[in-house]
BATIMAR-964819 format. One record per residue (C-alpha): residue in one letter; residue number from 1; y, z, x. Coordinates in steps of 0.25 Angstrom, whole numbers. Layout:
<pts>
<pt rest="a" nr="NUM" v="Y" w="Z" u="X"/>
...
</pts>
This chain:
<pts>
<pt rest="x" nr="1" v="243" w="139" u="846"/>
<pt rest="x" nr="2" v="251" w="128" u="853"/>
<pt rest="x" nr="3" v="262" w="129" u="843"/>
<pt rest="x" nr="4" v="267" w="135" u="830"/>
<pt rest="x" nr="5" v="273" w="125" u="823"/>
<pt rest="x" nr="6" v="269" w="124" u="808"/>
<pt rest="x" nr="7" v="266" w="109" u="810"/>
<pt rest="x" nr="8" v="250" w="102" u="810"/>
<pt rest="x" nr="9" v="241" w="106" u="820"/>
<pt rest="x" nr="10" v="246" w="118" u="822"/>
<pt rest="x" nr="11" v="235" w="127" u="825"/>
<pt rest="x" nr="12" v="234" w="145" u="826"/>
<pt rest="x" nr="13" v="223" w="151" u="831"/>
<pt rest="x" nr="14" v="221" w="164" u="831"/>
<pt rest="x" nr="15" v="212" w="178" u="827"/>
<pt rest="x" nr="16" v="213" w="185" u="812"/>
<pt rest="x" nr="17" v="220" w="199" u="813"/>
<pt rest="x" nr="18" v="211" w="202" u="803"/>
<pt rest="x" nr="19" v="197" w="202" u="810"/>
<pt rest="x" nr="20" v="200" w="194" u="823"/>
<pt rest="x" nr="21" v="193" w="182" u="818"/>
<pt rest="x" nr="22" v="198" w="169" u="827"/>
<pt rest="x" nr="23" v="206" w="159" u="817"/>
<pt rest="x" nr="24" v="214" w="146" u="818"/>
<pt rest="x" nr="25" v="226" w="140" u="807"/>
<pt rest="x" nr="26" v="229" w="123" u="808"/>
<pt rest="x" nr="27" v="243" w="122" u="803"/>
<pt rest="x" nr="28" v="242" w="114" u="789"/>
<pt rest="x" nr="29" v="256" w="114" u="782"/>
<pt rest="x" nr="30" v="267" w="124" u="779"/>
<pt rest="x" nr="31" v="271" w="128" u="765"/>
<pt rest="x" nr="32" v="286" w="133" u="764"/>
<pt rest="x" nr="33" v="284" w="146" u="753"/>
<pt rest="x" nr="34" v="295" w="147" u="743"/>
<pt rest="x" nr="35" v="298" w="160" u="748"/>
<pt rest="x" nr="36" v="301" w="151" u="760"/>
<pt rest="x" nr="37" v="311" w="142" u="753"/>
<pt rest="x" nr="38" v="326" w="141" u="754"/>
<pt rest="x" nr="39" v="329" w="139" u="740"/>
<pt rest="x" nr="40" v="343" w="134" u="742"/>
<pt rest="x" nr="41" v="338" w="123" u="754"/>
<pt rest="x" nr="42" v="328" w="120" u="743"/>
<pt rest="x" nr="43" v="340" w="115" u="733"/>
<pt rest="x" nr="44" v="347" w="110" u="745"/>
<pt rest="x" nr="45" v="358" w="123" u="743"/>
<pt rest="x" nr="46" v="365" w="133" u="752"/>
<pt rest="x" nr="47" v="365" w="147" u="748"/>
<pt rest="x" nr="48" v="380" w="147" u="742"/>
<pt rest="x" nr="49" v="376" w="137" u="731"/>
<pt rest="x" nr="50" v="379" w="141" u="717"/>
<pt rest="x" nr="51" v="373" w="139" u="705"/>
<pt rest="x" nr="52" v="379" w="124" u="700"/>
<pt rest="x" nr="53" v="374" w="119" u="714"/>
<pt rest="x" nr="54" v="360" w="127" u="712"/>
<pt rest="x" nr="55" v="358" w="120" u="699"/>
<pt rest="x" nr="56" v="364" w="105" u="703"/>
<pt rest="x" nr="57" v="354" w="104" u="716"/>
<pt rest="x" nr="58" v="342" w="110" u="707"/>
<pt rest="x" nr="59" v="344" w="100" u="697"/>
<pt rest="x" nr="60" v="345" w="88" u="708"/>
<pt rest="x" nr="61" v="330" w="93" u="716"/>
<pt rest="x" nr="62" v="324" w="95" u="702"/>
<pt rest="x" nr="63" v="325" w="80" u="698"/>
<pt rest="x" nr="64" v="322" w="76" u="713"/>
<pt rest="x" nr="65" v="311" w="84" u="712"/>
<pt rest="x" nr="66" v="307" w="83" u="700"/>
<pt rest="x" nr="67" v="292" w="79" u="698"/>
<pt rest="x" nr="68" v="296" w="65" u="690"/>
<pt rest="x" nr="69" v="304" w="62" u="701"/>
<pt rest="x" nr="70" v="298" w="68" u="714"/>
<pt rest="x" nr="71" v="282" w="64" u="719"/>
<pt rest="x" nr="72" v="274" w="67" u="728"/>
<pt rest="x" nr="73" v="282" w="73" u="740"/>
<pt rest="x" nr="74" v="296" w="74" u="746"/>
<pt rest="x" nr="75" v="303" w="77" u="761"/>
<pt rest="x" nr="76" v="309" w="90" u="760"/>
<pt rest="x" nr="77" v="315" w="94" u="773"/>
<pt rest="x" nr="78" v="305" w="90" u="784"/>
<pt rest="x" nr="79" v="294" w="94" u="774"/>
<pt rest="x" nr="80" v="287" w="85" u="763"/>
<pt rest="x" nr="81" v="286" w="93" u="749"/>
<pt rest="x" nr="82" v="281" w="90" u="736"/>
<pt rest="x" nr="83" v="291" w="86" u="724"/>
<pt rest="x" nr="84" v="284" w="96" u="717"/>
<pt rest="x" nr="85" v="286" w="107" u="728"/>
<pt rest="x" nr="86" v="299" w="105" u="729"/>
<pt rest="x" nr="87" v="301" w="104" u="715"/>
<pt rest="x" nr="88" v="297" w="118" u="715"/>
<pt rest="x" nr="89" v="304" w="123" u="726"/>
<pt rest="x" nr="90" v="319" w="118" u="719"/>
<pt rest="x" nr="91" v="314" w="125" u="704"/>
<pt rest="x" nr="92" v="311" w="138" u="715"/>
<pt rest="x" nr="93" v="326" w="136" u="721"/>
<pt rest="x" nr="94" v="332" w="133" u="709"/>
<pt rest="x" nr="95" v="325" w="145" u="702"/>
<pt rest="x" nr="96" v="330" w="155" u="712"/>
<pt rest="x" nr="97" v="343" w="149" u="715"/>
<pt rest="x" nr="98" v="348" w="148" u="699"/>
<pt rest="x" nr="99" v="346" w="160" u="696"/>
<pt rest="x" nr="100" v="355" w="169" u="702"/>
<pt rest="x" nr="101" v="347" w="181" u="703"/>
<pt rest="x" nr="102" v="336" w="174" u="711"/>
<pt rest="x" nr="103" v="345" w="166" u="719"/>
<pt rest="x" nr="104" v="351" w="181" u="723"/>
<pt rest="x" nr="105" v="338" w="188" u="726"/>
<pt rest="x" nr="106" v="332" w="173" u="734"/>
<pt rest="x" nr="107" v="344" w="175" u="742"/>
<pt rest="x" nr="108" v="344" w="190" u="746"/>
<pt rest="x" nr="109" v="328" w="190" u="749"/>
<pt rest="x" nr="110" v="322" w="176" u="748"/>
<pt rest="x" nr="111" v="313" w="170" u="735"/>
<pt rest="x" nr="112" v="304" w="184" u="736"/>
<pt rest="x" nr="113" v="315" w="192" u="731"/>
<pt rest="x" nr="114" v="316" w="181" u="720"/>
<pt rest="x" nr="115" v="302" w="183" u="716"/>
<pt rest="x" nr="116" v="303" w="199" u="716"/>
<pt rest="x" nr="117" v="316" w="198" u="709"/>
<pt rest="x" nr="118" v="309" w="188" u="697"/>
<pt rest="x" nr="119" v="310" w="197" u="684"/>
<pt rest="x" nr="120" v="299" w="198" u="676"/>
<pt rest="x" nr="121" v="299" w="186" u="664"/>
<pt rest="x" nr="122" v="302" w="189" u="649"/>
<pt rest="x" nr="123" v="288" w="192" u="640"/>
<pt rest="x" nr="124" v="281" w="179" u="637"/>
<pt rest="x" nr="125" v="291" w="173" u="647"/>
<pt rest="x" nr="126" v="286" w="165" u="659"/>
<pt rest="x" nr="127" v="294" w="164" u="672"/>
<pt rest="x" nr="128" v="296" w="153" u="681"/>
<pt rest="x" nr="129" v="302" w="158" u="693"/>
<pt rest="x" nr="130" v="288" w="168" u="695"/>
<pt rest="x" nr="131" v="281" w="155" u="692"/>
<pt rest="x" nr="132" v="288" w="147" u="702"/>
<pt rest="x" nr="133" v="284" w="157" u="713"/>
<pt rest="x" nr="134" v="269" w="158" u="707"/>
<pt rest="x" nr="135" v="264" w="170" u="699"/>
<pt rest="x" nr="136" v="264" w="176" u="686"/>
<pt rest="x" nr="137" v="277" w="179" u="678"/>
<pt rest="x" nr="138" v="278" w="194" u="678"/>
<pt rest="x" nr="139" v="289" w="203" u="687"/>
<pt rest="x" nr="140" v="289" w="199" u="703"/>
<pt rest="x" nr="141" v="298" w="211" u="707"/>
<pt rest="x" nr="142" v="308" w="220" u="703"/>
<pt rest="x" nr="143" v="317" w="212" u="692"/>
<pt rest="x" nr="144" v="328" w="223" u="691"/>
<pt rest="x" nr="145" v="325" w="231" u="704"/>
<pt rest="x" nr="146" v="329" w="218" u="713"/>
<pt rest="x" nr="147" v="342" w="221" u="707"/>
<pt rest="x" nr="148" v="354" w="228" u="712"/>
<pt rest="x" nr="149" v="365" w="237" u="709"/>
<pt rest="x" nr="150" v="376" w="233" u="701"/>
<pt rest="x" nr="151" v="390" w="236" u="709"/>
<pt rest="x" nr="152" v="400" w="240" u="702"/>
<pt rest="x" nr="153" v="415" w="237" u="707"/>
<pt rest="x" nr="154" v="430" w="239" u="700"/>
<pt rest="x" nr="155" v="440" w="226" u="697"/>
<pt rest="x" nr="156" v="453" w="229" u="696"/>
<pt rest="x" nr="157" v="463" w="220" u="688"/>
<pt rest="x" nr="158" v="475" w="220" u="682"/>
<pt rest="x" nr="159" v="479" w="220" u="668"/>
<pt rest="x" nr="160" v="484" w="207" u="669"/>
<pt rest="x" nr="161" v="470" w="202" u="673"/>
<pt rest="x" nr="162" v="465" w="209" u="661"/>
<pt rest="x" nr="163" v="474" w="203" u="651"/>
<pt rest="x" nr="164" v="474" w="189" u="657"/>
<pt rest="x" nr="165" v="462" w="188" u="664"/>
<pt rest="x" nr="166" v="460" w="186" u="679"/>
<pt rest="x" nr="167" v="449" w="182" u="688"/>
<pt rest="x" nr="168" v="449" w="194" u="698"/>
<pt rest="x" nr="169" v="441" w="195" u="711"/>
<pt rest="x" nr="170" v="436" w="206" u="718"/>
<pt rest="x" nr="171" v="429" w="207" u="732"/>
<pt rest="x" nr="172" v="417" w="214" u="736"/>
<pt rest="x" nr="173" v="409" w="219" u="749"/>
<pt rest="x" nr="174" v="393" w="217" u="746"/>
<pt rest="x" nr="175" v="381" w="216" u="753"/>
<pt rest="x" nr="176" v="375" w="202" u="752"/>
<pt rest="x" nr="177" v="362" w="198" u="757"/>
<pt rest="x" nr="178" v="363" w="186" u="768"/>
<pt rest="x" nr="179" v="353" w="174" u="764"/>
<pt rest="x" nr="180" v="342" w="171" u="774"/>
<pt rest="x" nr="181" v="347" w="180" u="785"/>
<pt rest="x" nr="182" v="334" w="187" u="788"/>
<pt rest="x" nr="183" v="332" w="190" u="801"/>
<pt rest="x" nr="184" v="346" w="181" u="805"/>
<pt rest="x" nr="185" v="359" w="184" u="812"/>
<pt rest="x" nr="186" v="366" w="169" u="814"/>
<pt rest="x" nr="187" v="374" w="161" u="805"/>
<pt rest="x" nr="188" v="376" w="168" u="791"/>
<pt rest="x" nr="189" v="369" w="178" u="794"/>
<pt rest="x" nr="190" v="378" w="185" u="807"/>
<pt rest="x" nr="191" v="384" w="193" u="796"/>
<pt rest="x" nr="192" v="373" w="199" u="789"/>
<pt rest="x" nr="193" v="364" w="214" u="792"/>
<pt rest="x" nr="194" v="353" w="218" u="788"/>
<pt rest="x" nr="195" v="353" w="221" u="772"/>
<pt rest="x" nr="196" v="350" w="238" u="768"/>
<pt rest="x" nr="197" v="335" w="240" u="765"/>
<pt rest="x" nr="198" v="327" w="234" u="753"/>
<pt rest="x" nr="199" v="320" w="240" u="743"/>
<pt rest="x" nr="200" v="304" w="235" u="743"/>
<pt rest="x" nr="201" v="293" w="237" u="733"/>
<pt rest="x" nr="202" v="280" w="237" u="739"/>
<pt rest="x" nr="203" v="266" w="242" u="736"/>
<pt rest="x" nr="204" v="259" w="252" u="744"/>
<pt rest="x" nr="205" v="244" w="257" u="741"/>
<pt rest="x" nr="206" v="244" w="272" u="736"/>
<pt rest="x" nr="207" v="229" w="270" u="737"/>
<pt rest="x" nr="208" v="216" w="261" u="735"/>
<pt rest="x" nr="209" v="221" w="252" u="724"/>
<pt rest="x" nr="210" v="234" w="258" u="720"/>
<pt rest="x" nr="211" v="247" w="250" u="725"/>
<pt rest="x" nr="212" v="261" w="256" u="720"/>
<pt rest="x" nr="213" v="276" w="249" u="721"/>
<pt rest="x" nr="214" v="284" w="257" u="731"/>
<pt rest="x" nr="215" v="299" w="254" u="734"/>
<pt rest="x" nr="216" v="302" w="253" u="750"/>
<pt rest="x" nr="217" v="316" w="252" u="757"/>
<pt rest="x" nr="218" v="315" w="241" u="769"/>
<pt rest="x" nr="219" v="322" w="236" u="779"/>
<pt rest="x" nr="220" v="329" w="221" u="773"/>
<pt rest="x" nr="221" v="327" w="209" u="780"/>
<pt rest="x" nr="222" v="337" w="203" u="774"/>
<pt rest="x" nr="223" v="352" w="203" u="779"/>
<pt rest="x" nr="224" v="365" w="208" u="773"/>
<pt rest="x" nr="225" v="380" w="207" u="774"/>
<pt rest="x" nr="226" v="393" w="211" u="765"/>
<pt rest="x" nr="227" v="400" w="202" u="759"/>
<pt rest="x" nr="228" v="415" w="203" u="753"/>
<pt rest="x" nr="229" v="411" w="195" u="739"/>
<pt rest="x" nr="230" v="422" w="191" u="729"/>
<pt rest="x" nr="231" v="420" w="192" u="715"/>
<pt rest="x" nr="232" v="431" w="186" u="705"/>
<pt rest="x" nr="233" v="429" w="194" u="691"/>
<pt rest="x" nr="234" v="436" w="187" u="679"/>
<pt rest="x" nr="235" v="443" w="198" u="672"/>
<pt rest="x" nr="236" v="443" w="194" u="655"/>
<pt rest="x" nr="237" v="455" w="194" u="647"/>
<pt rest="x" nr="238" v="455" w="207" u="640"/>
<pt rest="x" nr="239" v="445" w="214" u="650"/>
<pt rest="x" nr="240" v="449" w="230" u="651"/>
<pt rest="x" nr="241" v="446" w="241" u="664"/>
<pt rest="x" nr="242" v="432" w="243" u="665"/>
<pt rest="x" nr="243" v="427" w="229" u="661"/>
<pt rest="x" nr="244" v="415" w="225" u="669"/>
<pt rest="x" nr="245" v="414" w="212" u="677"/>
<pt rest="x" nr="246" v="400" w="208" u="683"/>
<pt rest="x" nr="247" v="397" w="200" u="695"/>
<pt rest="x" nr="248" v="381" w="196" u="693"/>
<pt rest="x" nr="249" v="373" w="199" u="706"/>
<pt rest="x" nr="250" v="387" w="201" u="715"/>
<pt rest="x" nr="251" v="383" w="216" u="721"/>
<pt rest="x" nr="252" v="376" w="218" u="734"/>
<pt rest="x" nr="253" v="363" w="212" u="739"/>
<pt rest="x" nr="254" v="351" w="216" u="742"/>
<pt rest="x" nr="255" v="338" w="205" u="748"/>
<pt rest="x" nr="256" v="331" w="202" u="736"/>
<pt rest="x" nr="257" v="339" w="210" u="726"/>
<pt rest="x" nr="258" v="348" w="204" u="715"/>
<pt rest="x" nr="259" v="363" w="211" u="716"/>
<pt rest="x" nr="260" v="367" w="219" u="708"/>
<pt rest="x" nr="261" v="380" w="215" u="700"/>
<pt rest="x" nr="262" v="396" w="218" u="704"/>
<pt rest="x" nr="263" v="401" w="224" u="689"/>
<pt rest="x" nr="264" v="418" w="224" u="693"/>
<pt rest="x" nr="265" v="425" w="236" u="683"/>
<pt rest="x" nr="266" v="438" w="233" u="680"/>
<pt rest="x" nr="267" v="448" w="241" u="682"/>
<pt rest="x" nr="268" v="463" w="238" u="677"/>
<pt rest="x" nr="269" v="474" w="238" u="688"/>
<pt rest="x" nr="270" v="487" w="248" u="683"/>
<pt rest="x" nr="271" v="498" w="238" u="676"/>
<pt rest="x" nr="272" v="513" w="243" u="677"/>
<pt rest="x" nr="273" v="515" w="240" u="664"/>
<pt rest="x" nr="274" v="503" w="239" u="655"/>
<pt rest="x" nr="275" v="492" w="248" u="650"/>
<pt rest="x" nr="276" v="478" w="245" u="645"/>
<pt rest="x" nr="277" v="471" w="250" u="633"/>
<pt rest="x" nr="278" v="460" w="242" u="630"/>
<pt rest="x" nr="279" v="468" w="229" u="624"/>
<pt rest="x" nr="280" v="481" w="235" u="621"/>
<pt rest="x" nr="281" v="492" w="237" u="633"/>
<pt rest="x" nr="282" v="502" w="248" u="633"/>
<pt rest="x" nr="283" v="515" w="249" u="641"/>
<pt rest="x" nr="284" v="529" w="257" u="642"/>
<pt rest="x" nr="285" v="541" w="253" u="639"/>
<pt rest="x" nr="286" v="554" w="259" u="643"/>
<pt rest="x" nr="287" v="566" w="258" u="636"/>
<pt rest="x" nr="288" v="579" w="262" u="634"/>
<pt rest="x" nr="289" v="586" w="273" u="625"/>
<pt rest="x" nr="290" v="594" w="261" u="618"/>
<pt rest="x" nr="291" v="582" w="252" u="616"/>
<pt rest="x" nr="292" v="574" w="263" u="611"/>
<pt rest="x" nr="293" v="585" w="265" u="601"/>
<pt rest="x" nr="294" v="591" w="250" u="596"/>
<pt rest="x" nr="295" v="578" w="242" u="599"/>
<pt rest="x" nr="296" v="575" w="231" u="611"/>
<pt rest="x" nr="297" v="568" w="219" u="615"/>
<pt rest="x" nr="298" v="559" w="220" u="629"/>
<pt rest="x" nr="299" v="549" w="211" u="634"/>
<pt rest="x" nr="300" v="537" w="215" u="641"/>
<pt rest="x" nr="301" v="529" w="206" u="651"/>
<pt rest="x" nr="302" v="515" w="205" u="647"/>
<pt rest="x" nr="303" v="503" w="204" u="656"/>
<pt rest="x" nr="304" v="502" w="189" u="655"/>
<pt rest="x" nr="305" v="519" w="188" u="658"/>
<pt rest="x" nr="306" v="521" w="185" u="642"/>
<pt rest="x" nr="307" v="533" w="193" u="638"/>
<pt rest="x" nr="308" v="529" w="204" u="627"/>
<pt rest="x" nr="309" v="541" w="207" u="618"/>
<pt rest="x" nr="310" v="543" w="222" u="615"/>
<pt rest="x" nr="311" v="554" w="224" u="603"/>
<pt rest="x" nr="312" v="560" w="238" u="597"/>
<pt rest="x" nr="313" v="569" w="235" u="585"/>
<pt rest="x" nr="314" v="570" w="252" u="581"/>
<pt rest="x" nr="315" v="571" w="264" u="589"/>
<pt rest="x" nr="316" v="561" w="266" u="598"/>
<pt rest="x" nr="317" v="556" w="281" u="599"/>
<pt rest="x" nr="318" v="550" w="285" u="615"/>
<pt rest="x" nr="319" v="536" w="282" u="616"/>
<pt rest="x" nr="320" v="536" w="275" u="606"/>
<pt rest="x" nr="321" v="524" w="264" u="605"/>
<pt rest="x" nr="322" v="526" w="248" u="601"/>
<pt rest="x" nr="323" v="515" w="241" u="597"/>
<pt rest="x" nr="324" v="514" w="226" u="603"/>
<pt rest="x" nr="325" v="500" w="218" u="597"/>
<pt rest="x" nr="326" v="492" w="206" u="604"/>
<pt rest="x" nr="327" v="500" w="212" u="618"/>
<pt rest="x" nr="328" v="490" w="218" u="624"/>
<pt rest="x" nr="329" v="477" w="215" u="631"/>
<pt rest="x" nr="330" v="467" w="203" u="626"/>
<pt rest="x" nr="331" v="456" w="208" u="622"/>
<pt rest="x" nr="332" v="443" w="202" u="631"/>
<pt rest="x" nr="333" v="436" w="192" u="626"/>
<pt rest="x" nr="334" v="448" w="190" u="615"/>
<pt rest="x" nr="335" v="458" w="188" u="624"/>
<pt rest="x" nr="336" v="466" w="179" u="611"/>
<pt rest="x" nr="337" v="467" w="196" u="604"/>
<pt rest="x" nr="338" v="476" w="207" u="612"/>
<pt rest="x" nr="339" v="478" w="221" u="611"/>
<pt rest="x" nr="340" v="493" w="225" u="609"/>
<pt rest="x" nr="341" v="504" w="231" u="619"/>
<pt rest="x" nr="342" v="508" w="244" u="616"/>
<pt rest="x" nr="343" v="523" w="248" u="621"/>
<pt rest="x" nr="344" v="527" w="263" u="622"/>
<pt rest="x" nr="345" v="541" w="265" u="623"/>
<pt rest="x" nr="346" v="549" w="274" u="636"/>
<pt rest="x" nr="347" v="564" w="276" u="635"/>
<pt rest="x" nr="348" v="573" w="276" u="646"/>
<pt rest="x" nr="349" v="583" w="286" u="644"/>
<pt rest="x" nr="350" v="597" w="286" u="650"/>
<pt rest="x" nr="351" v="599" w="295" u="663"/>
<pt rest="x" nr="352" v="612" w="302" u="656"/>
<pt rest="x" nr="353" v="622" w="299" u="645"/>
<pt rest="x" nr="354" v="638" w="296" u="648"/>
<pt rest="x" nr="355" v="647" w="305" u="640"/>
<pt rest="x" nr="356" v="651" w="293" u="631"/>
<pt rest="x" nr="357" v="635" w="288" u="627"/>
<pt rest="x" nr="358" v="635" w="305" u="624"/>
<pt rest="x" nr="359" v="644" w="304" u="613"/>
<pt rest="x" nr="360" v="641" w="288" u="610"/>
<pt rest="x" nr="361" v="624" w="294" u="607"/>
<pt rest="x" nr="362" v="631" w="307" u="601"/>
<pt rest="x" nr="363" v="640" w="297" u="591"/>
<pt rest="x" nr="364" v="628" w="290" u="588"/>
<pt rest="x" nr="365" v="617" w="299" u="586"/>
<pt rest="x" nr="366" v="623" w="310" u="578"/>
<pt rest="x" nr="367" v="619" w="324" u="578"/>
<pt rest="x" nr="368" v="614" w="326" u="564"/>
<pt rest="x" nr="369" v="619" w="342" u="559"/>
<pt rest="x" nr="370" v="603" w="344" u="555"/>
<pt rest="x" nr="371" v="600" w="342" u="570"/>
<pt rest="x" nr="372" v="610" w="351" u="576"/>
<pt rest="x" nr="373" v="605" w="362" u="566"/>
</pts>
C-alpha cells in the first residue's frame, strides 16, 4: 500500500497466513469499540471528577441526547455520530463512572475489567450494565475474586476526641494503579513502574472436548506507583478503643481489581488524668490529712474544660471511692446520656510532725484505756 491511513481508498493487498491465498481490503469506515472509549472524555470529564460532577454532566448529555431532542446525526470531535449512538455511549459512561466500584475497576484495567468484574444479577432479576455491552444476564467473571484485601491499620486518639468528637486524619503509603500509562514514560506517568504480576483465569484443553479454568500469574501491563493518601476518620462521640472506622475501596490497587477496604482500629492515647471503663471515667485524687479529716471543696477540669465539683462534708477514709453521675463518657449514639466519674481518694501525708502538733494531735485524739490494754 501507498499509505496507511484509515481514510477512503485506502487499499491492502496481501496473501492469507492461513493457506497463501492472494487477498485485498478497500478501507470503508472505522467503528471506535466501547472497549475503546474514554468514558470520562465521553462526559466531557477529567479523571478527578467526583460524583456531584459525574451526575450534573450526565443529566445535561442525556437531554441533549435524548431521542425527543436529538435526530439524525451529530459532529462529535471530527467524527459524525448518531444521537442514538451517542446516547448510548453517555448511559455506558455514566453506568461505569456512577458507580464506584466499576468506575474503580474501568480505571485500573479499562471497560474489560468492568465486564469481568459485573456480579451475577438477582433471581428473576434482569441487568442492564451486561445488556449494555450485549449478552445475556448471568456472571461475566469473578464477582468476589476481583476483590482485594482488606487492610487493616490502628488510629490513635485522645480521650478528648472520644468524648467530644474529632475529625482525625491519618496518612497512608499505598500502591495505586496510573490510569492509561501502558506502555508510557512522559507526563504523569514519569513516576510510575511496572505494577506486581496479575492473576489470569484462562482455559486450557485437557483433551478433545474438555476445556478447564486454570489460574495463571502474568507479567501486568499496566503501571504502578506509591502514593502517600490521607484519610480524615471522624471519631463519634462516645466511641471506645477498638472501634472500627471503614474507608470503602481505600487499600491498594491492583489492574482490574476492586480494593479492598482501609478498616482503622482505634486505640486510646494515655490521659494524665482520666481512666476509661466503657462509659465511666476513673481518676485519683490526692489530698491532705486535714481534708481528709474536716471535708473540702476541689474542682476538677473536665475533658471539655467545664469545671466538675468534687465535695467531702465527713471524713474521708484512704481509698476511699466518691461517686460522681452523668460525668463520664457520652455514650455513642446517645451522646445527651453519660456514664459517671468515679473519684478514689490518696492522702498526702505530712513528712514529720513538730513537737507542739505532737502534743496538739495527742490532746486531740485521746488514747482510749481499752486501746492501750
Amino acid at each position: 500500500p501507498t499509505k496507511m491511513a484509515a481514510e477512503p481508498e485506502t487499499k491492502l493487498k496481501g496473501k492469507r497466513v492461513a493457506d497463501g491465498e492472494k487477498c485485498q481490503a478497500t478501507f470503508v469506515s472505522k467503528d471506535e469499540r466501547d472497549e475503546d472509549l474514554d468514558l470520562y472524555e465521553v462526559l466531557g470529564l477529567d479523571d478527578e471528577a467526583d460524583q456531584k460532577e459525574i451526575k450534573k454532566s450526565y443529566r445535561k448529555l442525556s437531554l441533549k441526547y435524548h431521542p425527543d431532542k436529538c435526530k439524525g446525526e451529530v459532529e462529535v470531535g471530527e467524527d459524525m455520530m448518531s444521537c442514538e449512538k451517542m446516547m448510548n455511549r453517555v448511559n455506558l459512561a455514566y453506568e461505569v463512572l456512577g458507580d464506584e466500584e466499576k468506575r474503580i475497576l474501568y480505571d485500573t484495567g479499562g471497560l474489560e475489567s468492568v465486564k469481568e468484574g459485573v456480579d451475577e444479577p438477582q433471581q428473576g432479576g434482569m441487568d442492564p450494565f451486561s445488556m449494555l455491552f450485549g449478552g445475556g444476564g448471568g456472571r461475566r467473571g469473578g464477582g468476589n475474586g476481583k476483590r482485594g484485601p482488606d487492610a487493616r491499620v490502628e488510629l490513635a486518639a485522645s480521650l478528648e476526641d472520644m468524648y467530644l468528637g474529632n475529625e482525625v486524619s491519618a496518612q497512608i503509603s499505598r500502591r495505586i494503579v496510573c490510569r492509561k500509562c501502558a506502555g508510557r514514560t512522559d507526563g504523569k506517568c514519569a513516576s510510575c513502574g511496572r505494577c506486581p504480576n496479575e492473576v489470569r483465569m484462562v482455559q486450557r484443553e485437557m483433551r478433545p472436548g474438555m476445556l478447564v479454568q486454570q489460574q495463571e500469574e502474568v507479567p501486568s501491563k499496566e503501571k504502578c506507583k506509591i502514593e502517600e493518601t490521607t484519610l480524615k476518620a471522624r471519631v463519634e462521640q462516645g466511641m471506645d478503643a477498638g472501634a472500627e472506622i471503614k474507608f470503602p475501596r481505600m487499600s491498594e490497587q491492583m489492574p482490574g481489581q476492586i480494593p479492598g477496604d482501609v478498616i482503622m482500629t482505634l486505640k486510646q492515647k494515655p490521659h494524665p488524668r482520666f481512666t476509661r471503663k466503657g462509659n465511666d471515667l476513673y481518676m485519683d485524687m490526692v489530698i491532705s490529712l486535714k481534708e481528709a479529716l474536716v471535708g473540702f471543696t476541689k474542682h476538677v477540669d473536665h475533658l471539655d474544660s467545664h469545671k466538675v465539683t468534687v465535695q467531702q462534708t465527713k471524713i474521708t477514709k484512704p481509698g476511699e471511692v466518691k461517686r460522681i453521675k452523668n460525668e463520664g463518657m457520652p455514650i455513642k449514639d446517645f451522646p445527651s446520656e453519660r456514664g459517671d466519674l468515679f473519684v478514689k481518694f490518696q492522702f498526702k501525708m505530712p513528712n514529720e510532725l513538730s513537737q507542739a502538733q505532737i502534743n496538739l494531735v495527742n490532746d486531740l485524739f485521746p488514747v482510749s484505756s481499752s486501746s492501750s490494754s
